[in-house]
C-alpha positions as CSV (number, residue, x, y, z in Angstrom):
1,X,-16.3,-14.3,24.6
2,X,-12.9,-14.1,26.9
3,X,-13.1,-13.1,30.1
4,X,-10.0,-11.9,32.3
5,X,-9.2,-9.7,35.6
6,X,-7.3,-6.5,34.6
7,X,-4.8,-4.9,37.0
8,X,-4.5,-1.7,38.6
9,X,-1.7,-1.0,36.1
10,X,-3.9,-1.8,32.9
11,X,-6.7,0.2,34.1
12,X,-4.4,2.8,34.1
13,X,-2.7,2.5,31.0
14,X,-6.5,2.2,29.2
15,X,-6.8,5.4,31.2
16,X,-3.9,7.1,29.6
17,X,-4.3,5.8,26.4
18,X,-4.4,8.6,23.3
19,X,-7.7,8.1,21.6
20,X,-6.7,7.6,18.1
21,X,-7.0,6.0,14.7
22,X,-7.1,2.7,15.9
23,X,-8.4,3.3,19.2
24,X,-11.0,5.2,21.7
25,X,-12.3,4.8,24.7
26,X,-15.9,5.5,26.3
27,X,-18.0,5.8,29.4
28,X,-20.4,2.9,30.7
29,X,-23.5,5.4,29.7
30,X,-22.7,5.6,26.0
31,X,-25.8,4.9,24.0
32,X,-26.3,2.2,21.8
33,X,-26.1,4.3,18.8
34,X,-22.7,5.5,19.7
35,X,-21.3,2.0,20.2
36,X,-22.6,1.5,16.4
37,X,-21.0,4.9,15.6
38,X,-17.6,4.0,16.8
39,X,-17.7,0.2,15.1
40,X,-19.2,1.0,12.1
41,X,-16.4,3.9,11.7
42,X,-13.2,1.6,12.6
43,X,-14.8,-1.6,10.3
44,X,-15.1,0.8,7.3
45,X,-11.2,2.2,7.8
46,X,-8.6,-0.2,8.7
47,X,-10.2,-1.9,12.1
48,X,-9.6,-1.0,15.2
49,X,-10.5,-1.5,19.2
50,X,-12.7,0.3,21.9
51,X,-13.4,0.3,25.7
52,X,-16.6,0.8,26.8
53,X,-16.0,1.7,30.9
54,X,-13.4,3.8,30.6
55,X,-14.4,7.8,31.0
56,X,-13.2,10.4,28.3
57,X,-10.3,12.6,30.0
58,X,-12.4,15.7,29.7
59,X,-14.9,13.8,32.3
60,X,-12.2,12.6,34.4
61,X,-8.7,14.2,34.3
62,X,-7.1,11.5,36.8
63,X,-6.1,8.3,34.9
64,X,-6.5,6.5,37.6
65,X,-10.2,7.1,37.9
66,X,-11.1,6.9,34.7
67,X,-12.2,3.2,35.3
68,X,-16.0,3.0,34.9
69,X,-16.7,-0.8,34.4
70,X,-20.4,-1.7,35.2
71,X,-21.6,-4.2,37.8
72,X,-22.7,-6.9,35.9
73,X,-22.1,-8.6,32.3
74,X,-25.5,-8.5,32.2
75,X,-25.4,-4.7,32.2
76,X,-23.3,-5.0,28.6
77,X,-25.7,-6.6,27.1
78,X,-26.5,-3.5,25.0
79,X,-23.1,-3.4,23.6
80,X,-23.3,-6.6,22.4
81,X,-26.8,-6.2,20.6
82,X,-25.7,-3.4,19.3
83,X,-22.9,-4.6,17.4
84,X,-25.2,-7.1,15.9
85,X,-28.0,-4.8,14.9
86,X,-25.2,-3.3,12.1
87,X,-25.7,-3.4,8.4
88,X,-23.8,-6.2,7.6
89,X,-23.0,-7.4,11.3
90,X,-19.4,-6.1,11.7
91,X,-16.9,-8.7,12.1
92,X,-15.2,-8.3,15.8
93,X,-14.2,-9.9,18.9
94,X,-15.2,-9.1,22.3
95,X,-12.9,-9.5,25.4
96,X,-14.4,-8.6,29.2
97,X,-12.4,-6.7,31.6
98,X,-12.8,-7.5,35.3
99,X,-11.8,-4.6,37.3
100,X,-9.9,-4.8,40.9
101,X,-13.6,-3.8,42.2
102,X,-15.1,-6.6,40.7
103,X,-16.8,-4.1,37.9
104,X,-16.9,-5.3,34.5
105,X,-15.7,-3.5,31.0
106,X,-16.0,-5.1,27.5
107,X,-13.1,-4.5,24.7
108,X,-14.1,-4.5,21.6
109,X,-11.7,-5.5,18.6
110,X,-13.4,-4.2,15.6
111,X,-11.6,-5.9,12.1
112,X,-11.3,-4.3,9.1
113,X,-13.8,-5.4,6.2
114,X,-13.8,-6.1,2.8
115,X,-18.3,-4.3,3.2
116,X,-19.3,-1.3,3.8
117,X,-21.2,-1.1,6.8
118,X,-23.8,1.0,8.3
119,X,-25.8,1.3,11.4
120,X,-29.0,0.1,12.2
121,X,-30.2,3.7,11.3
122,X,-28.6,3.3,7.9
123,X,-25.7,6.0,8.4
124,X,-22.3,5.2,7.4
125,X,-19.4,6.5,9.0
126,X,-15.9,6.0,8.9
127,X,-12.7,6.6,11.3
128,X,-10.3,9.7,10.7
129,X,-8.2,10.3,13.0
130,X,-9.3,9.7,16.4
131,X,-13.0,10.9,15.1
132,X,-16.1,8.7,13.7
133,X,-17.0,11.2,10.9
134,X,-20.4,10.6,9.2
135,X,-20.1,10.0,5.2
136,X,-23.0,11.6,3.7
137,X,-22.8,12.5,0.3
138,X,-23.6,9.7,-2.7
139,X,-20.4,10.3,-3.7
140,X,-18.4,9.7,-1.4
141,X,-20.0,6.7,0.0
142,X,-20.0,5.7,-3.7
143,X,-16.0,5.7,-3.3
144,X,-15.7,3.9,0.0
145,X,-17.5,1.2,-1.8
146,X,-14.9,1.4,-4.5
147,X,-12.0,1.6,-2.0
148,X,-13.3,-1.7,-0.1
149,X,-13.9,-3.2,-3.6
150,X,-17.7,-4.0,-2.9
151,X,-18.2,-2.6,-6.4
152,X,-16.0,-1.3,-8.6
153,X,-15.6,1.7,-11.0
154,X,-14.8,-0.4,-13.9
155,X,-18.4,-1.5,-14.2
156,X,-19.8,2.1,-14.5
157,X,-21.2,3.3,-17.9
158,X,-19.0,5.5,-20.1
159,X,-21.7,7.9,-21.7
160,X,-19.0,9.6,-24.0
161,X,-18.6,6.8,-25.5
162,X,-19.9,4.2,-28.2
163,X,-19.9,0.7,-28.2
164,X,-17.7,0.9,-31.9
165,X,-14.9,2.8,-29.2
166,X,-14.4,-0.5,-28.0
167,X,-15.0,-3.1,-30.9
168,X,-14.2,-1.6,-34.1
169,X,-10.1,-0.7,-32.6
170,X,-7.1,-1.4,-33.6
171,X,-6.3,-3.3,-29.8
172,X,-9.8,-5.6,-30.3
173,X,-8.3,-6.7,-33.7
174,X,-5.1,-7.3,-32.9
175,X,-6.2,-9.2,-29.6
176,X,-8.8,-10.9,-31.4
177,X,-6.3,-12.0,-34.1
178,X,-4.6,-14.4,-31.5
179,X,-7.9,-15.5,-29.6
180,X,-9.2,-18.8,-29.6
181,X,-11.7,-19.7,-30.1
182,X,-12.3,-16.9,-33.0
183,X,-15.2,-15.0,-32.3
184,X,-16.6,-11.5,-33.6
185,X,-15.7,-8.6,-31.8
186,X,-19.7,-7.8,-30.7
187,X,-20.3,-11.3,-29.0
188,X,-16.4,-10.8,-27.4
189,X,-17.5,-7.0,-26.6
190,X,-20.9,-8.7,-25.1
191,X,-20.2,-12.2,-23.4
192,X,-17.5,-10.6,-21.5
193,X,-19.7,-7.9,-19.8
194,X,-17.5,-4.8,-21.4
195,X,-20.5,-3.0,-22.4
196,X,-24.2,-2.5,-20.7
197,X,-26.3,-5.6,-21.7
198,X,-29.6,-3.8,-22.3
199,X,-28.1,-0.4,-23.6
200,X,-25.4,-1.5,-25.3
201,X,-23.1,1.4,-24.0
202,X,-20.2,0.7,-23.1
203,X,-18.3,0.2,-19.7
204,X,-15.0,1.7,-18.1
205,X,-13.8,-1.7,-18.3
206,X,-14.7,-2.0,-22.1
207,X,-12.6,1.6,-22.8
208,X,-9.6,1.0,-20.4
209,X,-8.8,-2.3,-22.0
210,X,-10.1,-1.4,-25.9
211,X,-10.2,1.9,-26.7
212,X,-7.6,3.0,-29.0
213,X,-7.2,6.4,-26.9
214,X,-9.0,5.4,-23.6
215,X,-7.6,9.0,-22.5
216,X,-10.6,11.9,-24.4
217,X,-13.4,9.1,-23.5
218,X,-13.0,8.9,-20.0
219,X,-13.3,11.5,-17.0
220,X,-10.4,10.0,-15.3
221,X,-6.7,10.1,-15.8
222,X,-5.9,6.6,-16.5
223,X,-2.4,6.4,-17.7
224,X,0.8,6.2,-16.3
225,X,3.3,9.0,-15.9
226,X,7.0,8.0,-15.1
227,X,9.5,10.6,-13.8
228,X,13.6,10.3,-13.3
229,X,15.1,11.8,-10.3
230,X,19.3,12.0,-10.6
231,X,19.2,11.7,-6.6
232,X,18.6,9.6,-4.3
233,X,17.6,12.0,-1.7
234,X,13.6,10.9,0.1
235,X,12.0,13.8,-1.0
236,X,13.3,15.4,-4.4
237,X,14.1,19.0,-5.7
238,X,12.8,20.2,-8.5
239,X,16.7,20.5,-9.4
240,X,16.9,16.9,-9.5
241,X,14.1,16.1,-12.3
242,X,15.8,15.0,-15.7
243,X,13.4,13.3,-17.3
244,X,9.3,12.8,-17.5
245,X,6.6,10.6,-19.8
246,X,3.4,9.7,-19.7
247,X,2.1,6.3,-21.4
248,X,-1.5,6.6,-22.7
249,X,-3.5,4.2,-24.2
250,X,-5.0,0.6,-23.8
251,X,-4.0,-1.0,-20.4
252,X,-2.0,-3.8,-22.6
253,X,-0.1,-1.2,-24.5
254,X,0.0,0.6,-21.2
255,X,2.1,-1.8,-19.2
256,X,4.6,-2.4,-22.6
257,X,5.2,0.7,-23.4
258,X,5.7,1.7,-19.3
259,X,7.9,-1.6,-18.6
260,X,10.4,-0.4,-21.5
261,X,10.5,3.6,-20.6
262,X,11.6,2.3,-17.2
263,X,14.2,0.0,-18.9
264,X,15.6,2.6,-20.6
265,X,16.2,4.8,-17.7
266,X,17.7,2.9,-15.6
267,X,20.3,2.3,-18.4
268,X,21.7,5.2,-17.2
269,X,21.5,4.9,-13.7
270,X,24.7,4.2,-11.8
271,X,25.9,2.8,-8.6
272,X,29.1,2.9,-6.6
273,X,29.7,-0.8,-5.8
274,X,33.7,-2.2,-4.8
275,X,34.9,-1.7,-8.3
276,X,33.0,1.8,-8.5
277,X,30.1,3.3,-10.6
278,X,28.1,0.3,-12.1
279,X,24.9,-0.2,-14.1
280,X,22.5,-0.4,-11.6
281,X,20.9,-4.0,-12.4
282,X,17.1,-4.8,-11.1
283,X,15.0,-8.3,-11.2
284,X,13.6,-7.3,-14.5
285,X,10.8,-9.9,-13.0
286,X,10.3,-7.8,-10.3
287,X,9.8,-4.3,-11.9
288,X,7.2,-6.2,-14.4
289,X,4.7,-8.0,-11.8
290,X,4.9,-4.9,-9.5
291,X,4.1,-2.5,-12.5
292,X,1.2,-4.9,-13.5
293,X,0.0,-4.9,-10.2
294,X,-0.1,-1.6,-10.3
295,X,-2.1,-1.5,-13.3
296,X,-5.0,-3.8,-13.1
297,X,-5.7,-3.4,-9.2
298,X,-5.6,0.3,-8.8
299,X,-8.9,2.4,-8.1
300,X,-9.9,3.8,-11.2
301,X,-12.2,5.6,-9.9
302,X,-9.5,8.2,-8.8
303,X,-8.7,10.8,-11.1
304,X,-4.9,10.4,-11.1
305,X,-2.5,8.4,-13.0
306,X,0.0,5.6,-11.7
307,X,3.3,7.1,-10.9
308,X,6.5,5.5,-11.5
309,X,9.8,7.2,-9.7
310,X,13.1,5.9,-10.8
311,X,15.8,7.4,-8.1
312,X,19.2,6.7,-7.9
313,X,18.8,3.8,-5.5
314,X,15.2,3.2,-5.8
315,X,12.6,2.9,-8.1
316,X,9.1,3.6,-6.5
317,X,5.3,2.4,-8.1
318,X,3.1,4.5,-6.9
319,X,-0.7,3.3,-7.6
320,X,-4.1,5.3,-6.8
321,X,-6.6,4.2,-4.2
322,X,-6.0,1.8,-0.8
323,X,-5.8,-1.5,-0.7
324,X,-9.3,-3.5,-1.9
325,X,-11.1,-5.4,1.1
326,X,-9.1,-7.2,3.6
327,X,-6.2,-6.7,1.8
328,X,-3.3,-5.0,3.9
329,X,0.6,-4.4,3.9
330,X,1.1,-7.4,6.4
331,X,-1.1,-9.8,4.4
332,X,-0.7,-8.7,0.7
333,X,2.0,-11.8,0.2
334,X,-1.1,-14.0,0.7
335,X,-4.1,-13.0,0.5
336,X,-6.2,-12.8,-3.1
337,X,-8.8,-10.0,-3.7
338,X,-9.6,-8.1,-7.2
339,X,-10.5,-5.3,-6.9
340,X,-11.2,-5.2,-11.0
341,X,-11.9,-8.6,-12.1
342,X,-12.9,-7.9,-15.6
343,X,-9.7,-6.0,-16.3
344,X,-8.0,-8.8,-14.5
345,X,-9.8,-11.7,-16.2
346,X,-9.7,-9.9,-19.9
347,X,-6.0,-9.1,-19.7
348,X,-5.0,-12.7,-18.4
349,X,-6.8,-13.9,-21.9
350,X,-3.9,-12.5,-24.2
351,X,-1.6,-14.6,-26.1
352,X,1.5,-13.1,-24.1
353,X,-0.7,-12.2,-20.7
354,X,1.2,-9.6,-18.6
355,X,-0.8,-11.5,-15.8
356,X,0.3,-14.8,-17.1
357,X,1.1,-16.0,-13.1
358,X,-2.2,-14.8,-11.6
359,X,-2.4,-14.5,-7.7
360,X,1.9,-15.4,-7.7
361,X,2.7,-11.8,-9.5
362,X,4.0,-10.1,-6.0
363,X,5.5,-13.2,-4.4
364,X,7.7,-13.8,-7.4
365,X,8.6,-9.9,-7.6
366,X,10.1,-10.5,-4.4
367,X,11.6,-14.0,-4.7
368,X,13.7,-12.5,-7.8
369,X,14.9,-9.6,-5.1
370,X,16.3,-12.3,-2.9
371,X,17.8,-14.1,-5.7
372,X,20.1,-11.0,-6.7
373,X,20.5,-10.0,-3.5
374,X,18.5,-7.1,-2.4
375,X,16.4,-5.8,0.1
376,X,12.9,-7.1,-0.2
377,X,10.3,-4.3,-1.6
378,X,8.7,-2.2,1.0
379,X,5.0,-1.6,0.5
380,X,3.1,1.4,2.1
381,X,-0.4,3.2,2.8
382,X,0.3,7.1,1.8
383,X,-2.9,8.8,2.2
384,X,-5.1,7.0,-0.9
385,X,-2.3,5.8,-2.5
386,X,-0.2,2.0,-2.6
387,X,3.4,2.9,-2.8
388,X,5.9,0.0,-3.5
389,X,9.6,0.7,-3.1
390,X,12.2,-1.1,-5.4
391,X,15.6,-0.5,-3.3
392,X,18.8,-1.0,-4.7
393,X,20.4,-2.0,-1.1
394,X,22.7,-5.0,-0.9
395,X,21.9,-8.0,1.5
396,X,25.1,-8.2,2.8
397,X,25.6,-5.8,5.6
398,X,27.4,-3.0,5.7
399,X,30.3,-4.1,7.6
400,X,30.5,-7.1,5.0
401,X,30.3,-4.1,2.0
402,X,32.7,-1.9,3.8
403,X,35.6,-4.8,3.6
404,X,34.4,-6.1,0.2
405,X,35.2,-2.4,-0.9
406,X,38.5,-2.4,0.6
407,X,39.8,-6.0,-1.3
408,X,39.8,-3.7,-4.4
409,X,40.1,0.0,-3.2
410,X,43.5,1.2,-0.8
411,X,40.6,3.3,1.2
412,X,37.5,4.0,1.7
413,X,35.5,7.5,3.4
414,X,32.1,8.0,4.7
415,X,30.9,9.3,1.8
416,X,31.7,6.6,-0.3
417,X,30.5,3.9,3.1
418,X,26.9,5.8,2.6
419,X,26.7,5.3,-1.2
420,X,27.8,1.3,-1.4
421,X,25.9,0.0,1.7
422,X,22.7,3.0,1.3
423,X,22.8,4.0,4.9
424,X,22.0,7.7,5.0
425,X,23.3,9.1,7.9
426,X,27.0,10.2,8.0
427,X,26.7,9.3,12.0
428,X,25.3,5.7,11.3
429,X,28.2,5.3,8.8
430,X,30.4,6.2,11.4
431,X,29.3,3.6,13.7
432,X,30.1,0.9,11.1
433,X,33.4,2.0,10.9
434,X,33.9,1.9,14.7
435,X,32.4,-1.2,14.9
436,X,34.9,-2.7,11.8
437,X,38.0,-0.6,13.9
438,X,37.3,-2.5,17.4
439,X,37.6,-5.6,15.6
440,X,40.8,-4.9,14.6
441,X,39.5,-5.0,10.5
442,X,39.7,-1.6,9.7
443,X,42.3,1.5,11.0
444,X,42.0,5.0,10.5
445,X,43.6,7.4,7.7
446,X,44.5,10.9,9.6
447,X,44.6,14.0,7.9
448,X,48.0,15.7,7.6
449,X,47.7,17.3,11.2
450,X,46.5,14.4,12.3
451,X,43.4,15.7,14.3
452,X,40.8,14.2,12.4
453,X,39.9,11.0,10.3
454,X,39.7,11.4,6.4
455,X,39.3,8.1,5.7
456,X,39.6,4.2,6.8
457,X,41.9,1.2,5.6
458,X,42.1,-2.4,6.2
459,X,44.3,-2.8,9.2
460,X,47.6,-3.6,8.3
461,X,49.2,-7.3,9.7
């Protein structure tokens, strides 16, 4: 447990500090059961950190008096048996504040976590916004389990369904024809946990992977439903939709099927480069372990399909549910957590296994993005959704665009600047050029009146 003297200035900065998602602040009085409250809350979203000794601004308007540390550590002992007394213990760190008066606060970082927790009491909340709400419901505590991965949807029981969905189908012979060792389709259906061992009904994991037409047996839309926008504006018009497809069916089939829609789209997708409009060219590599990703760690238990974009200058993956567990943006490179195991351990048993290079699928995607010389992918939170974004931006920078343009072009204009280099803003675009002019690279084109710039050349020697 660190221990360090805070200044006058922190004190006030805790004061002033917006109570938010990832932080709140409380009075030396709280109760024990509100210290559990708050942790239990910020463990079961994405972690988080909170003072106890510093009043609430309704209590104490001046930031500067909000400090409210108390005399001893001693004093904080409740805090810290509090925090133990959770269901699991929540994994945090505590550091101790030492006022100017000698008083004493305790900040505690509260880390995301792969469990759902509860208090000692048994309730479960869970932070939204700068509020600990309480989740009550079966259901939706049922979900936050599936959103940490702590359980997971594929194992539920499919009651529409009949074990012969799942091993009398065209996808459990034609896997089975390449399976070694051979085995019957009832002890494959039943050693590899795809149906209920004692009722012999079958699982979502068992339908998802082997039904014919997963789509009528399930309650869930499971498929994946891929949309081309002729823009590349952030947020589309309806104006702008050309083309739309949904791929149904067996998560192998699934992923096929998918990986050669998007192919053909992006056929005719073109980009102005030096030379002019060109076939815009992906890492096949990269669209294939992203869309697999996709696939086999998504949360099935949301009623939703994955959705794949294909823009202009982007192609974006989006994927239903958060990230499993300790899993985050920052971390996803290298960090290993399933989310559906079964789906990930059946698929990786094909002959030709989409997952071939298990655990390496996301680093390769964007290994092969470096290699062609593009921006790495970007990877988001949106509400309960993973998004991945596939840009179509050069490396090089945009000065180094702007005078590879000009080699093969007499001159170039901001519209043009904005298309090659995928800088959005005419104004940015603008400062590129200035920057090129003042080191005596580029020169202005004037219009005919000359009192305004059309256009920019290389400066002539």
């Amino acid at each position: 447990m660190k221990e360090r003297v805070v200044s006058a200035a922190e004190i006030k900065d805790f004061g002033q500090r917006d109570e938010s998602y990832f932080f709140d602040n409380k009075a030396s009085g709280i109760s024990g059961k509100s210290v559990q409250k708050i942790a239990v809350a910020f463990a079961n979203a994405d972690g988080g950190e909170f003072v106890v000794g510093i009043k609430d601004r309704k209590d104490e308007p001046n930031p500067e008096e909000r400090w409210d540390g108390l005399a001893t550590i001693e004093d904080l002992n409740f805090v810290f048996q509090n925090l133990v007394e959770t269901q699991p213990q929540i994994p945090h760190q505590v550091e101790l504040l030492k006022g100017t008066d000698g008083a004493v606060a305790a900040r505690i970082y509260v880390e995301k976590s792969e469990s759902v927790h509860r208090t000692s009491a048994g309730k479960v909340y869970v932070r939204k916004g700068a509020q600990s709400l309480p989740v009550t419901s079966n259901e939706d505590i049922r979900a936050l389990y599936y959103a940490k991965g702590e359980s997971s949807y594929e194992d539920t029981i499919v009651a529409s369904a009949a074990a012969e969905d799942i091993f009398e189908t065209n996808e459990m012979r034609s896997f089975l024809d390449d399976y070694s060792p051979a085995t019957d389709p009832i002890d494959f259906t039943i050693n590899q946990n795809l149906v209920d061992r004692r009722s012999y009904e079958p699982l979502t994991v068992g339908v998802l992977l082997f039904s014919d037409n997963p789509v009528p047996l399930l309650p869930r839309r499971c498929g994946i439903k891929i949309t081309r926008y002729e823009t590349d504006l952030e947020i589309p018009e309806r104006e702008h939709l050309k083309d739309q497809h949904t791929i149904e069916g067996p998560l192998y089939r699934q992923i096929h099927l998918a990986a050669e829609k998007i192919t053909e789209m992006m056929e005719a997708v073109r980009v102005m480069s030096a030379t002019g409009l060109v076939a815009a060219k992906y890492p096949p590599e990269t669209i294939w372990e992203i869309l697999v990703n996709a696939v086999i760690h998504r949360d099935y238990s949301i009623s939703d399909d994955i959705h794949v974009l294909v823009f202009n200058n982007r192609i974006e993956i989006i994927s239903p549910g958060r990230l499993p567990g300790y899993v985050t943006v920052d971390n996803i490179l290298d960090s290993r957590f399933s989310r559906n195991s079964k789906i990930v351990r059946t698929l990786n048993k094909y002959k030709d296994a989409p997952n071939r290079d298990m655990g390496e699928g996301l680093n390769t995607a964007f290994q092969r993005m470096e290699e062609f010389q593009l921006e790495k992918p970007r990877i988001t939170e949106k509400h309960n959704t993973v998004c991945v974004v596939i840009p179509h931006t050069p490396l090089a920078s945009p000065q180094e665009r702007v005078m590879e343009y000009l080699e093969v072009n007499d001159t170039i204009k901001n519209r043009q600047g904005r298309e090659i280099t995928g800088i959005k803003s005419e104004n940015t675009m603008k400062r590129v050029f200035y920057d090129l002019r003042d080191k005596d690279m580029i020169e202005p084109v004037y219009s005919e009146n000359g009192n305004r710039i059309v256009a920019w050349k290389k400066r002539e020697t």
